[in-house]
MARBA-738030 format. One record per residue: residue number from 1; residue in three letters; x, y, z of N, C-alpha, C, O in turn. Coordinates in steps of 0.02 Angstrom, whole numbers, plus 50000, padded with zeros to 5 digits. Atoms other than C-alpha are relative to their C-alpha. Example, Ala and Ser with C-alpha at 12.3 -4.5 7.8 and 13.67 -1.06 7.14 Angstrom:
2
SEVEX  nr  rest  n_c1  n_c2  n_c3  ca_c1  ca_c2  ca_c3  c_c1  c_c2  c_c3  o_c1  o_c2  o_c3
SEVEX  1  ala  50045  49941  50000  50615  49775  50390  50045  50060  50000  50097  50059  50033;
SEVEX  2  ser  49958  49941  49997  50684  49947  50357  49961  50055  50037  49986  50110  50045;
This chain:
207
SEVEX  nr  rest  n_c1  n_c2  n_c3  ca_c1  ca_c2  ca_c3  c_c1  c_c2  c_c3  o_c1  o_c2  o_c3
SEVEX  1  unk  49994  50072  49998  50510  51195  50070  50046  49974  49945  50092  49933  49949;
SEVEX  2  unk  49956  50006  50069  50575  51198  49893  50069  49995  50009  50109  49949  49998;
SEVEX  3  unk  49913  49977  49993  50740  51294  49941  50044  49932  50060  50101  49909  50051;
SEVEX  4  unk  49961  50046  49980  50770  51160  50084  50016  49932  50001  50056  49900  50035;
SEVEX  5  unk  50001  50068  50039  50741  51007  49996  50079  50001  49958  50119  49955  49969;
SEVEX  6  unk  49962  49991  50044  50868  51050  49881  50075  50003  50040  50125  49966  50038;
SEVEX  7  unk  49936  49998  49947  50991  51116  50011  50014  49933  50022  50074  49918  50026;
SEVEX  8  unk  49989  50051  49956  50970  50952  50094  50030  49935  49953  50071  49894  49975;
SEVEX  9  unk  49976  50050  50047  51000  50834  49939  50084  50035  49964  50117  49993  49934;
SEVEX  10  unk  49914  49996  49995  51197  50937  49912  50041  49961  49996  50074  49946  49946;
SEVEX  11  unk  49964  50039  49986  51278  50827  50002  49991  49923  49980  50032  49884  50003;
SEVEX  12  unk  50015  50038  50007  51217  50694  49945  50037  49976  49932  50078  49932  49919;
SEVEX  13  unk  49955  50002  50069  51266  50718  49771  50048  50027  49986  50072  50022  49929;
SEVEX  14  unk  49918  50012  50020  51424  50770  49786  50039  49950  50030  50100  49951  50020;
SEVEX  15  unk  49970  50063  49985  51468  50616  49865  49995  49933  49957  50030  49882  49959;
SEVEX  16  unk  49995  50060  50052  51398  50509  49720  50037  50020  49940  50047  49980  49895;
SEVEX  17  unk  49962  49926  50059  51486  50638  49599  50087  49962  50000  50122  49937  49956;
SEVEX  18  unk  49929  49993  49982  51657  50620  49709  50028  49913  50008  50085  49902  50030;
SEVEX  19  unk  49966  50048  49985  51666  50424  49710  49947  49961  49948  49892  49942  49967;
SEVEX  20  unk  50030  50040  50023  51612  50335  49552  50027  49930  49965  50001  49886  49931;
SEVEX  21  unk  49978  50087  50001  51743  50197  49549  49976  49962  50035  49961  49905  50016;
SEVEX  22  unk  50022  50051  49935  51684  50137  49725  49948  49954  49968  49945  49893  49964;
SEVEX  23  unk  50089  50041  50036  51505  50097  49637  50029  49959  49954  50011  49900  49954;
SEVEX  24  unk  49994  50027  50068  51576  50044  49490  50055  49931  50029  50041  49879  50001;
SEVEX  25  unk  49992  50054  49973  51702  49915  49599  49954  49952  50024  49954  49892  50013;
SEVEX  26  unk  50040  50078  49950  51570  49827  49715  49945  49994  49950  49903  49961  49981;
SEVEX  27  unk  50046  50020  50038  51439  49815  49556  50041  49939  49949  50089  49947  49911;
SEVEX  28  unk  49986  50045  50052  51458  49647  49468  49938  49965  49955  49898  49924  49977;
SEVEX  29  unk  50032  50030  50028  51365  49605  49338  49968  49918  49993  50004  49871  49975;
SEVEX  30  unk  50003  50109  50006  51266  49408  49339  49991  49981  49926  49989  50013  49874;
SEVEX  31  unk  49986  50048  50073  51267  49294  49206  49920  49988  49970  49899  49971  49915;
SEVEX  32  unk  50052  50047  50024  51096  49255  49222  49960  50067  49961  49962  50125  49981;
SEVEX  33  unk  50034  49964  50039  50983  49335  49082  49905  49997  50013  49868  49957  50042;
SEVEX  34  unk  50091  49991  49969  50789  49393  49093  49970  49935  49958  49920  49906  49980;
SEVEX  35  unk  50043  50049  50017  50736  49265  48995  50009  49928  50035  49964  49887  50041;
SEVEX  36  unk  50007  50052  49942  50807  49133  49112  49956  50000  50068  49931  49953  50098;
SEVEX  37  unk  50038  50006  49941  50724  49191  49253  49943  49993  50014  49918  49974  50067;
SEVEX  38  unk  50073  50015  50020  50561  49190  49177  49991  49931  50000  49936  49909  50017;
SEVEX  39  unk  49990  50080  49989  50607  49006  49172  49961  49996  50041  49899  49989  50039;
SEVEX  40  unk  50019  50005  49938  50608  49005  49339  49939  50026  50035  49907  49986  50070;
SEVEX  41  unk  50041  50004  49967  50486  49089  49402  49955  49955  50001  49957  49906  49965;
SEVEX  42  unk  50064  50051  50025  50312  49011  49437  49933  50013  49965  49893  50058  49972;
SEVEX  43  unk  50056  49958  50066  50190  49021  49303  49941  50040  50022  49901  49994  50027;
SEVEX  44  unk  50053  49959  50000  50046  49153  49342  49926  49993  49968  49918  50027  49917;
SEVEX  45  unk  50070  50024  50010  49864  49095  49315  49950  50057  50021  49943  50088  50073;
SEVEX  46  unk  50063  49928  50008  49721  49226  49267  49928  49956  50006  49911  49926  49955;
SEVEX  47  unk  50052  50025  50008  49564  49152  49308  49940  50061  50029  49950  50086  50085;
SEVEX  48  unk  50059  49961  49997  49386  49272  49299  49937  49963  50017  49898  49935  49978;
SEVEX  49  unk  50095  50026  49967  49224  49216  49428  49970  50038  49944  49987  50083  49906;
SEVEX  50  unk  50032  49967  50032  49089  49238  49357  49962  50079  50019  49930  50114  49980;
SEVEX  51  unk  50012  49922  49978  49055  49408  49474  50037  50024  49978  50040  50081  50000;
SEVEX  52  unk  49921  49944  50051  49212  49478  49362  50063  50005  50030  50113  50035  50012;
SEVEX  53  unk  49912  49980  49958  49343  49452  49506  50017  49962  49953  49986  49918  49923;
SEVEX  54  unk  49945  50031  50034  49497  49415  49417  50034  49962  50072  50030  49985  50129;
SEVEX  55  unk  49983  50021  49939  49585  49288  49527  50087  49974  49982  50102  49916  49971;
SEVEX  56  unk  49915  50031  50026  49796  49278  49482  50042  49943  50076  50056  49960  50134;
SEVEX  57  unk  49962  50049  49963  49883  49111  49562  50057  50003  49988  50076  50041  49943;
SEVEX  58  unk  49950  50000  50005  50041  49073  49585  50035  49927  50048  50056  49938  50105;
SEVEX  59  unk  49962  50061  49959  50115  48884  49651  50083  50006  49989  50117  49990  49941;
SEVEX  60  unk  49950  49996  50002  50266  48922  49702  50052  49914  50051  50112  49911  50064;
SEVEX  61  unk  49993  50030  49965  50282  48761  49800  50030  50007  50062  50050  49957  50091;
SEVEX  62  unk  49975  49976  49909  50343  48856  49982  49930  49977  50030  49878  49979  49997;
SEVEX  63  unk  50026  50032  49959  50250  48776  50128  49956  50059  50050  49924  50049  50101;
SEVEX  64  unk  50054  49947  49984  50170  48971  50147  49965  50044  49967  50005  50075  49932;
SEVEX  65  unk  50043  49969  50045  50036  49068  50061  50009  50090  50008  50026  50115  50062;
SEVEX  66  unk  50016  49943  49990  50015  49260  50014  49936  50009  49972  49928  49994  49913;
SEVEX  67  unk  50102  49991  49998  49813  49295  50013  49977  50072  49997  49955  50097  50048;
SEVEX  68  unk  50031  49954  50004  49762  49450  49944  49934  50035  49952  49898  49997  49919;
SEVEX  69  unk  50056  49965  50031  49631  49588  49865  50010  50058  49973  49997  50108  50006;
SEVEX  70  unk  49974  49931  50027  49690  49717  49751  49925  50025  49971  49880  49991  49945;
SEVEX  71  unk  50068  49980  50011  49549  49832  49726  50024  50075  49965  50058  50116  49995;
SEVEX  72  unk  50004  49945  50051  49546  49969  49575  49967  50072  50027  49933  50103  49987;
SEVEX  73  unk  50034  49955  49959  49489  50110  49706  50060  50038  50029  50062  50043  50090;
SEVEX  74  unk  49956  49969  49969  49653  50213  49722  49997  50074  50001  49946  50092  49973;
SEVEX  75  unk  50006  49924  50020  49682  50414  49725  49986  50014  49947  49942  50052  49928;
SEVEX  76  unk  50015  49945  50103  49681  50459  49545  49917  49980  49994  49885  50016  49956;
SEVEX  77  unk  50077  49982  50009  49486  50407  49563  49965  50052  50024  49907  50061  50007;
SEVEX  78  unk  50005  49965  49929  49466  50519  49686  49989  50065  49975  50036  50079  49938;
SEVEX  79  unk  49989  49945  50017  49409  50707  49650  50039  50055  50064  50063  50035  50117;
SEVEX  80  unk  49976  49959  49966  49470  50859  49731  49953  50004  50083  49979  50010  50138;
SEVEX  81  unk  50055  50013  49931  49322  50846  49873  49995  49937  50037  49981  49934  50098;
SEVEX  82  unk  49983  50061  49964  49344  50671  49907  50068  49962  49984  50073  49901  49979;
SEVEX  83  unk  49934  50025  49985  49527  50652  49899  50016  49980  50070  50000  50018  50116;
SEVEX  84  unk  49966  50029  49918  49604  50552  50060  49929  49926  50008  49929  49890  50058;
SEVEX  85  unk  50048  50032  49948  49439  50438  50070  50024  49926  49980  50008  49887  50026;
SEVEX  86  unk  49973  50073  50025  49523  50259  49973  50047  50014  50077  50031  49986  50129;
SEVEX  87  unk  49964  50033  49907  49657  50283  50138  49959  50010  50055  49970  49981  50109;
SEVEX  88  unk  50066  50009  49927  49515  50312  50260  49975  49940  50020  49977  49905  50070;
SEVEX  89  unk  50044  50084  49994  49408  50164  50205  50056  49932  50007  50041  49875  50023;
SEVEX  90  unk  49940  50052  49970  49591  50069  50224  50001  49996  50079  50003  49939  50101;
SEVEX  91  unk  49966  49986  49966  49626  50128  50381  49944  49940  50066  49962  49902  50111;
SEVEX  92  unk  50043  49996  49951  49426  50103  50454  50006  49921  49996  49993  49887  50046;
SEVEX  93  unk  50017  50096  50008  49436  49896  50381  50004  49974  50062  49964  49935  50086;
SEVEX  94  unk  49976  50038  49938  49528  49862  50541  49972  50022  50072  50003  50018  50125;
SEVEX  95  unk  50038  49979  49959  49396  49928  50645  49953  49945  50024  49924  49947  50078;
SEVEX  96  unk  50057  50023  49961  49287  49792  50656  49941  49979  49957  49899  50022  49945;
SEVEX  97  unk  50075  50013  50031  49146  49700  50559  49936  50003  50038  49915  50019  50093;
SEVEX  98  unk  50091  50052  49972  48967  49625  50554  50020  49955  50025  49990  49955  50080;
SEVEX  99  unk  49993  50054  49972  49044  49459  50605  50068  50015  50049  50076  49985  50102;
SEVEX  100  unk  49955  49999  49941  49196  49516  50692  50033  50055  50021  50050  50096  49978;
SEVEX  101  unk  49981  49939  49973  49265  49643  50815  50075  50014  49995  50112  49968  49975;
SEVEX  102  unk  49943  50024  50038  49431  49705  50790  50044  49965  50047  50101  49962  50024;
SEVEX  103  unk  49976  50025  49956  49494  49612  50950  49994  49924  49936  50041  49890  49916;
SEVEX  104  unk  50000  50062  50017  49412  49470  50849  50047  49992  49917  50038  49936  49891;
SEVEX  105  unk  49968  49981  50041  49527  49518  50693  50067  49964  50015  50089  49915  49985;
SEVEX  106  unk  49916  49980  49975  49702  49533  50780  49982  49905  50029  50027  49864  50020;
SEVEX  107  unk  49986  50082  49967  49639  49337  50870  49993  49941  49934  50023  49888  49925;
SEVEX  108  unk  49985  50061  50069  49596  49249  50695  50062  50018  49957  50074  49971  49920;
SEVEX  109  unk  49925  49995  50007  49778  49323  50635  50035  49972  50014  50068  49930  49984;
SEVEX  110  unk  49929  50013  49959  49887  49311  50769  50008  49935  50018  50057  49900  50030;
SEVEX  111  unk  50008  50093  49967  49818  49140  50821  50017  49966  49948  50032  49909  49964;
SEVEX  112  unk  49966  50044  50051  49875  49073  50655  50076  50018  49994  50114  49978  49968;
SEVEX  113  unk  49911  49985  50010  50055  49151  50656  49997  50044  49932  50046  50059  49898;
SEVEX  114  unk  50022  49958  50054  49967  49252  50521  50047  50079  49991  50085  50092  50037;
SEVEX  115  unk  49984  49951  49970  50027  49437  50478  49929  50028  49939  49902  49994  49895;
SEVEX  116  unk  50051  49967  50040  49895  49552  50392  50041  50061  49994  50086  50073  50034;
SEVEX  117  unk  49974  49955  50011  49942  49708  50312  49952  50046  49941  49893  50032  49932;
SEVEX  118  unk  50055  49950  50060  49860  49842  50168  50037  50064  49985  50081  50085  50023;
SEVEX  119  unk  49965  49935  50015  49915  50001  50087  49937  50028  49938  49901  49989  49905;
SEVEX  120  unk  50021  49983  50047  49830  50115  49974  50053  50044  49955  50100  50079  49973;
SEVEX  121  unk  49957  49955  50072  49904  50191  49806  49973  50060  49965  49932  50096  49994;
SEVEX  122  unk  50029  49948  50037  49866  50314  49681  49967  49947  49938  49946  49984  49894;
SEVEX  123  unk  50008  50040  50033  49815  50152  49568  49942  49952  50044  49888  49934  50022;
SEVEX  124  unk  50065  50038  49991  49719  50053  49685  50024  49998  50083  50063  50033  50115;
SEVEX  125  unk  49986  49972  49913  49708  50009  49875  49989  49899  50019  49942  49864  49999;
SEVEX  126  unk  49975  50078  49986  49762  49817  49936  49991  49994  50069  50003  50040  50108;
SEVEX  127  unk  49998  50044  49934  49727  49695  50093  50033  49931  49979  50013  49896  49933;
SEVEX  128  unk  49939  50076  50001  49854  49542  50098  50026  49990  50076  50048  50028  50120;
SEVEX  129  unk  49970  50051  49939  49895  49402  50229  50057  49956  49955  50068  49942  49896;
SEVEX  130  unk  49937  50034  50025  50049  49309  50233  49963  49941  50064  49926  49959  50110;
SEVEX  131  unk  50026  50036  49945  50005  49153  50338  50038  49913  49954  50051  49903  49895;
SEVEX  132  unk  49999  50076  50030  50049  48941  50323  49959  49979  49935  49898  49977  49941;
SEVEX  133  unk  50040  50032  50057  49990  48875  50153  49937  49957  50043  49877  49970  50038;
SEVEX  134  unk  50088  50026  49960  49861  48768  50266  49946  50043  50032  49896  50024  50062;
SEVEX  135  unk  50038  49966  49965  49790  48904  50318  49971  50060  49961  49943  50108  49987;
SEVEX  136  unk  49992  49966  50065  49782  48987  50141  49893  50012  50020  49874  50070  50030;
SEVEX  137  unk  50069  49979  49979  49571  48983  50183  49958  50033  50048  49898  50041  50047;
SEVEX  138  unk  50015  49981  49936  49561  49052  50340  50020  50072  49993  49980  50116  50009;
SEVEX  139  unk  49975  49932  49997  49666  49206  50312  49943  50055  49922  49913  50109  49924;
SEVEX  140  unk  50079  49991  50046  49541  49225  50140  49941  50006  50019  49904  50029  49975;
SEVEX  141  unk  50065  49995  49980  49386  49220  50243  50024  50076  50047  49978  50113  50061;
SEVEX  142  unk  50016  49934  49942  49461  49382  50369  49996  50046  49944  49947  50083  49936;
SEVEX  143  unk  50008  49937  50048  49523  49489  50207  49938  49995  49978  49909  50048  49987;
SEVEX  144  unk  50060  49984  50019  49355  49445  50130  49954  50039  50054  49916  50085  50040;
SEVEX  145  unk  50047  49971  49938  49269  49496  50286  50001  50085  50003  49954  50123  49994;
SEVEX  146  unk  49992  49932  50009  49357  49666  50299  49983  50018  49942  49988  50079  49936;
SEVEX  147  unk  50005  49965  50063  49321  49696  50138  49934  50018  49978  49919  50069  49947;
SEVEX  148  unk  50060  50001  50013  49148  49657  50125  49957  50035  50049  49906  50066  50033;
SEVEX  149  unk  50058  49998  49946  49073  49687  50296  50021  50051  50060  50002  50042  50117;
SEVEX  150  unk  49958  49932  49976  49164  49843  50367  49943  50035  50034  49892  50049  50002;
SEVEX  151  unk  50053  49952  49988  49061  49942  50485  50028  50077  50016  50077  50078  50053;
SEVEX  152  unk  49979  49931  50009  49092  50134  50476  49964  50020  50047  49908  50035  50028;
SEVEX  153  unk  50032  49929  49941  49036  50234  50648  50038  50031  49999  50099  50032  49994;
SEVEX  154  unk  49950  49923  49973  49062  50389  50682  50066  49999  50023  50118  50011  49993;
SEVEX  155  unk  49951  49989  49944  49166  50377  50831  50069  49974  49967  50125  49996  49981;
SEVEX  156  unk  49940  50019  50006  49277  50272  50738  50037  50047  49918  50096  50065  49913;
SEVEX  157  unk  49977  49945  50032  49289  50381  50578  50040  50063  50029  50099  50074  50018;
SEVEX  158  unk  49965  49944  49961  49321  50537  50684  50086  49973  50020  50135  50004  49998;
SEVEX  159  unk  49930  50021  49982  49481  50434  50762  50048  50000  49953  50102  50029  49954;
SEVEX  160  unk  49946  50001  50043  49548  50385  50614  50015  50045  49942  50055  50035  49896;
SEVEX  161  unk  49985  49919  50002  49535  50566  50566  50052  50013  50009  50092  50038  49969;
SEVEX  162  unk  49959  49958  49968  49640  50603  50678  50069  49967  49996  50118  50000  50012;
SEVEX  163  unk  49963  50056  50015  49751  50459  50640  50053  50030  49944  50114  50034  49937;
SEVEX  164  unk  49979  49996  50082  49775  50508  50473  50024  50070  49994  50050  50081  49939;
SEVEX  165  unk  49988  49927  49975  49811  50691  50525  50064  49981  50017  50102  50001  49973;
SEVEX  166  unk  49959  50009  49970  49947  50634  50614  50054  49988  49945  50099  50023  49920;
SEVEX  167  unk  49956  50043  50062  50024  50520  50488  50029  50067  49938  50087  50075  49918;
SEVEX  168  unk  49981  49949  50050  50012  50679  50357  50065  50058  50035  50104  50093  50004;
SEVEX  169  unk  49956  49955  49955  50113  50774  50497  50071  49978  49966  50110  50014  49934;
SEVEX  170  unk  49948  50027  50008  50241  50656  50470  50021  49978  49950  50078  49955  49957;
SEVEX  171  unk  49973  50001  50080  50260  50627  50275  50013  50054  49992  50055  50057  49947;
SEVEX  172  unk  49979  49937  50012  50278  50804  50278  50051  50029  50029  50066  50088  50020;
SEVEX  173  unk  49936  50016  49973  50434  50766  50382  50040  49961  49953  50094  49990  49946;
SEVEX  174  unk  49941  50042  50041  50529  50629  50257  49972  50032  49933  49920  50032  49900;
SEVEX  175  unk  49999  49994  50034  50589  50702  50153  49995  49966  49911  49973  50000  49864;
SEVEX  176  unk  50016  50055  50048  50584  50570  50011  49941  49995  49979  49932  50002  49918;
SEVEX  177  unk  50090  49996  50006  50387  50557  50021  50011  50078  49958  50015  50090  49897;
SEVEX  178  unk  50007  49943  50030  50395  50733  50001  50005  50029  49921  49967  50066  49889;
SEVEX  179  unk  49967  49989  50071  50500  50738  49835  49937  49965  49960  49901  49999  49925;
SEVEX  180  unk  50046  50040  50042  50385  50612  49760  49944  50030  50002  49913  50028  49949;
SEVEX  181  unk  50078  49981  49998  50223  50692  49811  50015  50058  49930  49984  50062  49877;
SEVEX  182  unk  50013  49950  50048  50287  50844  49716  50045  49997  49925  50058  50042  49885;
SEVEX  183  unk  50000  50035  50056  50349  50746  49584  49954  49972  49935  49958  49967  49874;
SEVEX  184  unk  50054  50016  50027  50188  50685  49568  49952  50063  49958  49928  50066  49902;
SEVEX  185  unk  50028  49926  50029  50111  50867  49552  50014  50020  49940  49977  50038  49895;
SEVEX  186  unk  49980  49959  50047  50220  50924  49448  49996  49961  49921  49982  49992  49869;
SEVEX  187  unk  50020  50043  50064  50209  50773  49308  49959  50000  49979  49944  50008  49920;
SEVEX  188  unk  50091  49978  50013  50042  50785  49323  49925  50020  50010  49870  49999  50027;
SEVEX  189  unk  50042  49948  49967  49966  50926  49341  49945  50019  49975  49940  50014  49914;
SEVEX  190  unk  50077  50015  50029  49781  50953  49322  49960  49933  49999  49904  49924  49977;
SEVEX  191  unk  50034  50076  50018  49742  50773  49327  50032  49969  50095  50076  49990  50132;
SEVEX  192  unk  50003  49983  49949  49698  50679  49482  50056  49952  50005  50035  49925  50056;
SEVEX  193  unk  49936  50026  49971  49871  50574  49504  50036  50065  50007  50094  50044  49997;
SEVEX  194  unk  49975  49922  49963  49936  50757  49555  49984  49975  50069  50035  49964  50102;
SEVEX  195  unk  50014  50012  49961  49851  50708  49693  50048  49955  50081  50084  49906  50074;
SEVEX  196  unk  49962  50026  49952  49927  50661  49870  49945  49946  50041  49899  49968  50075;
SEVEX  197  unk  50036  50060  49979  49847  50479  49925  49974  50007  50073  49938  49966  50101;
SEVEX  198  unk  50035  49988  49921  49807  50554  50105  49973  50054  50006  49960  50073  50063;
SEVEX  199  unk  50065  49964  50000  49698  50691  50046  50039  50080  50036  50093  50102  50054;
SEVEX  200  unk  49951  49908  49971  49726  50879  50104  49968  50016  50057  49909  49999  50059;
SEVEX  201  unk  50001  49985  49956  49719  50941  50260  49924  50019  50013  49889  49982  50048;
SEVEX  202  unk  50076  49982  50029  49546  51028  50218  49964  49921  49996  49913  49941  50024;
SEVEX  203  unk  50030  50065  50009  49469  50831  50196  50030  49962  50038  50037  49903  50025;
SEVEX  204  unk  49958  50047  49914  49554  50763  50351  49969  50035  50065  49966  50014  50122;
SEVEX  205  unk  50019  49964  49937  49485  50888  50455  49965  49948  50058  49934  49900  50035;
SEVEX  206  unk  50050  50057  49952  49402  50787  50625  49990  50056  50058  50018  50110  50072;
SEVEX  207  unk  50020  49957  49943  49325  50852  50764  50044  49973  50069  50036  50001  50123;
């Protein structure tokens, strides 16, 4: 895998090697400096419920909201036996609560012009809606929902087993993923950010 990773990145770099006026023409430096832009941005507000969520705002005055839940539950918590399960419990959210099915999911979304989305990391594992600022409460009550009221069956574990099987098929195709995973290994090794965020084949297994 080693030898054709390598083979395959060649060409690559002797083409950034063989042309470093081109880059160096179409790059122009801006005027504007980091501390101007800090200007600009919009100021960032830390506020702590009293259950310990931290809650960061942001009024950017656009006429649409981003509504999310970053949650401190990524791979590097994860030991060698329960590596892959932070992207599982991502995967199962969209399965379906106590209050709603996931038909009823995809209709309190889509019926707002909503989009929902999530990813997990080696740092933590996120649910975020993008949706109309008026609607900034509505898209907050589904991520809370998935988040809180998630029901885990079998049938649907097993699937997204197999789901997630799949998916590993195919990071183990791009190359890019690849580099980084064993990037990750190799930086840091013995410790669990070594770790690959979709777990090993062995802890994916499904029937």
């Amino acid at each position: 895998m080693a030898a054709r990773l390598l083979k395959s990145l060649q060409p690559l770099a002797s083409k950034s090697v063989s042309t470093p006026a081109l880059i160096s023409k179409r790059w122009k430096p801006t005027s504007a400096k980091y501390d101007q832009c800090l200007l600009n941005a919009p100021e960032t507000k830390i506020t702590t419920l009293q259950n310990g969520v931290r809650v960061a705002t942001e009024d950017s005055g656009l006429p649409s909201c981003t509504v999310g839940l970053w949650v401190e539950a990524g791979s590097r918590y994860e030991s060698d036996r329960t590596n892959g399960v932070a992207n599982l419990l991502e995967h199962l959210a969209y399965r379906g609560t106590s209050t709603r099915s996931q038909a009823d999911i995809v209709k309190d979304i889509e019926g707002i012009g909503a989009h929902l989305n999530s990813y997990t990391g080696r740092e933590q594992t996120a649910f975020y809606a993008k949706a109309s600022a008026q609607d900034a409460e509505k898209v907050l009550d589904v991520v809370a929902d998935i988040l809180q009221n998630s029901k885990f069956d079998q049938g649907d574990i097993d699937a997204e087993r197999k789901v997630i099987h799949q998916e590993l098929q195919e990071v183990e195709t791009d190359l890019q993923q690849v580099i980084l995973d064993y990037l990750h290994a190799t930086a840091f090794q013995g410790t669990p950010l070594a770790r690959s965020i979709y777990g090993s084949t062995k802890n994916i297994k499904y029937r």
